[in-house]
N, C-alpha and C positions, 0 to 999 in steps of 0.2 A: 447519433451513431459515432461520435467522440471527434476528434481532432484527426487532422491528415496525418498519414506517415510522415517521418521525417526524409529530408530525402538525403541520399547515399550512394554507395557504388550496388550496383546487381548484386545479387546474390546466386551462387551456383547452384543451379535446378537439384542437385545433387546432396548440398547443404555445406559439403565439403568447409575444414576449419581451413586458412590460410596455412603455407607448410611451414612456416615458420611460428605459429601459433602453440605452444607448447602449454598445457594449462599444468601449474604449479601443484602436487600430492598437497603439499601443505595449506594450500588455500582452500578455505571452507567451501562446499558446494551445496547450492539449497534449487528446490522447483518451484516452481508458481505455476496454478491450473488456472487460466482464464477460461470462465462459465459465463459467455457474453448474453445468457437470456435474462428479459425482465419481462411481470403482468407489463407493468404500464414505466412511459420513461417520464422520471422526476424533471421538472423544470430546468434545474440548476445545473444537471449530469450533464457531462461531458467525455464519459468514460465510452468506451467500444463495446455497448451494448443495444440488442434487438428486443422489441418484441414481436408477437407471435405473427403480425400483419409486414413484419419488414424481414424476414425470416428468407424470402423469395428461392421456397426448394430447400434451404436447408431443413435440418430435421431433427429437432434434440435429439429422439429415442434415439440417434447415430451418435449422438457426439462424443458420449463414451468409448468407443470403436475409433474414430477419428483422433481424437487424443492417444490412443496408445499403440494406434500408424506413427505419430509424430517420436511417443517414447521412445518406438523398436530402433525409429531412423536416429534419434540424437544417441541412441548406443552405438551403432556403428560408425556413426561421424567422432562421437570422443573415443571410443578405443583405439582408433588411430592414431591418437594423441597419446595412451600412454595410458597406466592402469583407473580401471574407473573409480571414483570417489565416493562415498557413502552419502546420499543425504542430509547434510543436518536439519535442516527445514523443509517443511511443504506447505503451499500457502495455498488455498483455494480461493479464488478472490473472483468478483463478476463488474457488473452483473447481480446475479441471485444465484449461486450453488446449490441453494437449495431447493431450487425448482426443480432440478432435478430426483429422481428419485434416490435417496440414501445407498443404494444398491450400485448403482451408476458411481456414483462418489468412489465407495468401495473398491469399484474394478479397477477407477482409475488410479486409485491409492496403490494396491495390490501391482497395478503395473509399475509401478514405480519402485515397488521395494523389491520385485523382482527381476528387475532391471540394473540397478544401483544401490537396493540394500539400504535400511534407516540407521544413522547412526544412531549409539545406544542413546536412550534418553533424546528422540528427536523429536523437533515440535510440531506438529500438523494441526493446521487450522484452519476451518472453512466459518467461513462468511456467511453472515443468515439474516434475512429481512424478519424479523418478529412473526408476524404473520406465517413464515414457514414452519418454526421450531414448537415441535411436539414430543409428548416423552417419548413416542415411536422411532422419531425420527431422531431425537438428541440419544435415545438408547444404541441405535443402528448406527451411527457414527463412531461413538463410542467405542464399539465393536470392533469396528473397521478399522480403527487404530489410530482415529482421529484425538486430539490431546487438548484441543481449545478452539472455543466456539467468539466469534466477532460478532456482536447483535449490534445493528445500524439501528440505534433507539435514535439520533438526529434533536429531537428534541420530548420534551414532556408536555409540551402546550397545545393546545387543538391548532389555534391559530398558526402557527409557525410551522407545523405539518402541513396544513392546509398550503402555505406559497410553497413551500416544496414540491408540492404533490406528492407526498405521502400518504398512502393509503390505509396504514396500520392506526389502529386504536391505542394511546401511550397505555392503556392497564394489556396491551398484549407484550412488552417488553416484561413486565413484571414475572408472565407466566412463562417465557421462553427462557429466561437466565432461572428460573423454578427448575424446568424441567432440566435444562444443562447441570444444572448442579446432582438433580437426581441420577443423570449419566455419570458423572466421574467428571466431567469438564471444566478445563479452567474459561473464565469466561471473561472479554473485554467487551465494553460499549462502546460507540462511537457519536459526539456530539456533532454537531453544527452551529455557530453562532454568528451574530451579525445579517440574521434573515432579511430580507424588508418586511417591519410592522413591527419586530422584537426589541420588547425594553430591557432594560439591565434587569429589573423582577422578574417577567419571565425568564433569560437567562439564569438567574438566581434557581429560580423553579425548577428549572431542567437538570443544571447539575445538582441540586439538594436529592433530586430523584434519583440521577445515576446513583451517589454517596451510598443511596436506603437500597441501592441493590447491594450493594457489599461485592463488585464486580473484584476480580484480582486486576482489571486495565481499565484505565479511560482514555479515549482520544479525543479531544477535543478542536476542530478544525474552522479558521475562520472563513466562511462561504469568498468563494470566489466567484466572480461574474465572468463564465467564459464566453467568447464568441460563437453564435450560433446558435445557445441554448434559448428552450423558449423564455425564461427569466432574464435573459437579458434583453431580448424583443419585450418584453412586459414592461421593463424599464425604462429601452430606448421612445418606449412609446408614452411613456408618464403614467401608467397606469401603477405601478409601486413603487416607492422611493430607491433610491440605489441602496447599499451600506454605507455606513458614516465610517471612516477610519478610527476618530476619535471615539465613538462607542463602540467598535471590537476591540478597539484598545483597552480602553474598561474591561469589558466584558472578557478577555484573559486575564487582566492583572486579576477579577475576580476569583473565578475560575482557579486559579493558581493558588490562590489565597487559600480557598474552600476545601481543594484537594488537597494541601500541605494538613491542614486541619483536619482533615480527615484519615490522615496516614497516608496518602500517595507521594512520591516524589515522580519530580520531573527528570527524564530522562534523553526525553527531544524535546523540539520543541513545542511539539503539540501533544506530548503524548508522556503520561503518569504511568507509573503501577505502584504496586502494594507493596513490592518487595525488589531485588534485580533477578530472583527467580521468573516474574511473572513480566520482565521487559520481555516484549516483542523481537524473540532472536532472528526471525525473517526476516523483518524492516530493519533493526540493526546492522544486518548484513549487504541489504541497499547502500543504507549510509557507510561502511565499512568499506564497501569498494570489493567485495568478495566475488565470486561467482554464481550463477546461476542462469538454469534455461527456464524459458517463457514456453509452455505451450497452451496453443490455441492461438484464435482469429487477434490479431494485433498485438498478442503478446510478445515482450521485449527479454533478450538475452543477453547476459553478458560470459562471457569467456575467456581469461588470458590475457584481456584487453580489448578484445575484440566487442562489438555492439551489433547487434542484429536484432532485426524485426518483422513480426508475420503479416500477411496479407489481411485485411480487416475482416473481408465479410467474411460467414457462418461457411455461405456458399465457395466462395472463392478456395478457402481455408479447404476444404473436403473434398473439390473436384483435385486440388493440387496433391493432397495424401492419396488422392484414389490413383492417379496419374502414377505414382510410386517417386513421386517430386517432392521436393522441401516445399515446404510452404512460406519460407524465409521470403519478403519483398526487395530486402535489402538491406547493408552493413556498413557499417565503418570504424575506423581505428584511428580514435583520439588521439591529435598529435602531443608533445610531451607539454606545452602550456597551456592546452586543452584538460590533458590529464591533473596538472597542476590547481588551475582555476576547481574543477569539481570536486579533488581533495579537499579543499578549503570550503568549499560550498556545503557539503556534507558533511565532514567531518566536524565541522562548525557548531552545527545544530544537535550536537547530544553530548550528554551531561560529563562524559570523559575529555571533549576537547580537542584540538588536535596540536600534533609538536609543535613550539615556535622557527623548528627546525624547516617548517613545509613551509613556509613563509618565505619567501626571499625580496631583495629589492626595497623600493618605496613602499611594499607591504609590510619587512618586516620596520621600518622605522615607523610605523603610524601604527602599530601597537605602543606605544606610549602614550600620546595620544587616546588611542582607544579606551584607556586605564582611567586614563583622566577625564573624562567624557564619563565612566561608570559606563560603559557598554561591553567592555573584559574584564574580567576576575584580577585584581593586582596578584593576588596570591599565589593563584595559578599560576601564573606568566612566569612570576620567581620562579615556581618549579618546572619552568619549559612548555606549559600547556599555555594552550586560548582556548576560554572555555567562558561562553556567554553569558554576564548578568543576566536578572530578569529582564531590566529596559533594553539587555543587547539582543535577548529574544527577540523584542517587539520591536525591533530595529533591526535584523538579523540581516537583511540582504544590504544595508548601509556600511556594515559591520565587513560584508565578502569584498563587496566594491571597496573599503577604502585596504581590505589585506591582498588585493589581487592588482593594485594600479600597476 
């Protein structure tokens, strides 16, 4: 059921922005729909999802209703702020969005561009476990004004779904990025590597498969062991090996290798596409430092500057909207070396770079250093950017720590 909230100051029952909080016309604004149902929870998740046994009273067929209580209130907390901003993005993320019915998806779309309006050419894109995408369903999406489908393919190997606890058959990925395509959809994959049991072959295997979709995105993500999940108790307990640092190391330099050969380039660090039409403009805008609101159970906002977060459970989440209350648990506002450090954290990690300008201090003298080590681009730097080598990828948080001392 994911990680604790962070903690913060209260949040106003009201949702009210701070009155000094003024959000910027010129800075991009995008939504994310947190859809926190899953059938079954994977090992390794640690994200703020239920299923259907930890639900206690909440109730999907509502959560569409409940989500766009939360729209109607984040319209009247930002009008107060000043004219509303158009969508550039919508990101449908879980969870499973697509346990839901296509129909549901739609309202909650629909509330949103009624609300705030898409800008021209915006990106909408929900998230889909293999097993959910039919042409019924990637048609109905389609429709509904959705522009790009995420299919969590994880891996190609039986074995390596099986420690996941992945439920899907890998020839069902085949047929869901089929059927998206028959929609109009652009379509990204999402890997996983570094399982315990996975060799560099199988890894091999899994991306050779993403390649033979002809996906316009890959993501590729090295498994993390977080606390709490069952994969880490399977581990703490000797029963699967941990990951080896030095084989997910491989296993991107691979990866890397395979998608440049294929026509992908990198653009984060975990994450390719076919062209910079087909980069991820919602997560871009993460790392960008832009705006947007979270809604749903645990879902996070940014604003202005400001940082806020929802109350986790389904339940919690929908007595609070029924109440005629925010659902906000609580907020806070990054002070300016706060703000500093996560510029460089983020802006770090994607293929544009960030000024040498945002650097200051014993960070920026240890970009020479950096150059020299082959962990920063020399070339770049000439022209004012830091923008990470391959090895600075795979060293990327070594790379923050020695620009942030």
């Amino acid at each position: 059921m994911g990680a604790a909230l962070p903690v913060g100051d209260p949040a106003p029952r009201d949702g009210a922005l701070p009155a000094d909080i003024t959000p910027s016309p010129d800075t991009d604004f995008g939504v994310y729909l947190h859809v926190p149902f899953c059938r079954v929870r994977c090992g390794y998740c640690d994200f703020n999802t239920y299923t259907a046994t930890e639900l206690r009273g909440a109730r999907q067929d509502a959560y569409a209703d409940e989500v766009l209580h939360e729209v109607a209130l984040s319209r009247r907390v930002l009008a107060e702020r000043g004219p509303l901003r158009p969508a550039q993005t919508v990101f449908f993320g879980g969870g499973t969005p697509t346990l839901l019915p296509p129909g549901d998806l739609a309202r909650m779309l629909t509330g949103v561009r009624e609300t705030f309006g898409l800008a021209d050419g915006a990106e909408v894109t929900v998230e889909a476990n293999p097993d959910t995408v039919t042409d019924a369903v990637a048609a109905a999406l389609a429709a509904a004004g959705v522009t790009r489908l995420s299919i969590g393919m994880q891996s190609a190997v039986p074995h390596v779904l099986a420690v996941l606890d992945r439920t899907h058959d890998p020839a069902r990925v085949t047929t869901a990025v089929a059927a998206a395509r028959r929609a109009g959809l652009d379509v990204s994959v999402d890997l996983i590597y570094g399982s315990p049991g996975e060799s560099l072959d199988d890894w091999r295997r899994s991306v050779d498969a993403a390649l033979a979709l002809a996906p316009d995105h890959i993501s590729a993500y090295a498994l993390i062991i977080e606390d709490g999940t069952r994969l880490e108790r399977q581990i703490r307990r000797g029963e699967v090996p941990a990951p080896d640092d030095d084989l997910q190391a491989d296993m991107y330099e691979l990866a890397d290798d395979l998608l440049a050969a294929g026509g992908y380039g990198w653009y984060e660090v975990s994450n390719w596409a076919r062209d910079e039409r087909h980069r991820s403009r919602h997560n871009l805008a993460y790392w960008r430092g832009t705006d947007w609101w979270g809604y749903g159970p645990g879902a996070h906002s940014h604003v202005g500057g400001l940082r806020w977060w929802n109350v986790k459970h389904p339940a919690a989440y929908a007595q609070r909207l029924a109440a005629g209350e925010s659902p906000a648990a609580g907020r806070e506002r990054p002070d300016e070396a706060a703000r500093r450090l996560e510029t460089v954290l983020l802006r770090s990690r994607i293929a544009e770079g960030l000024p040498v300008s945002e650097v200051t201090g014993e960070g920026r003298r240890a970009v020479a250093s950096l150059i020299a080590d082959g962990l920063i681009d020399g070339a770049a730097a000439v022209h004012g950017r830091i923008v990470l080598t391959r090895r600075g990828r795979l060293l990327a948080d070594a790379v923050v720590r020695a620009l942030t001392v």
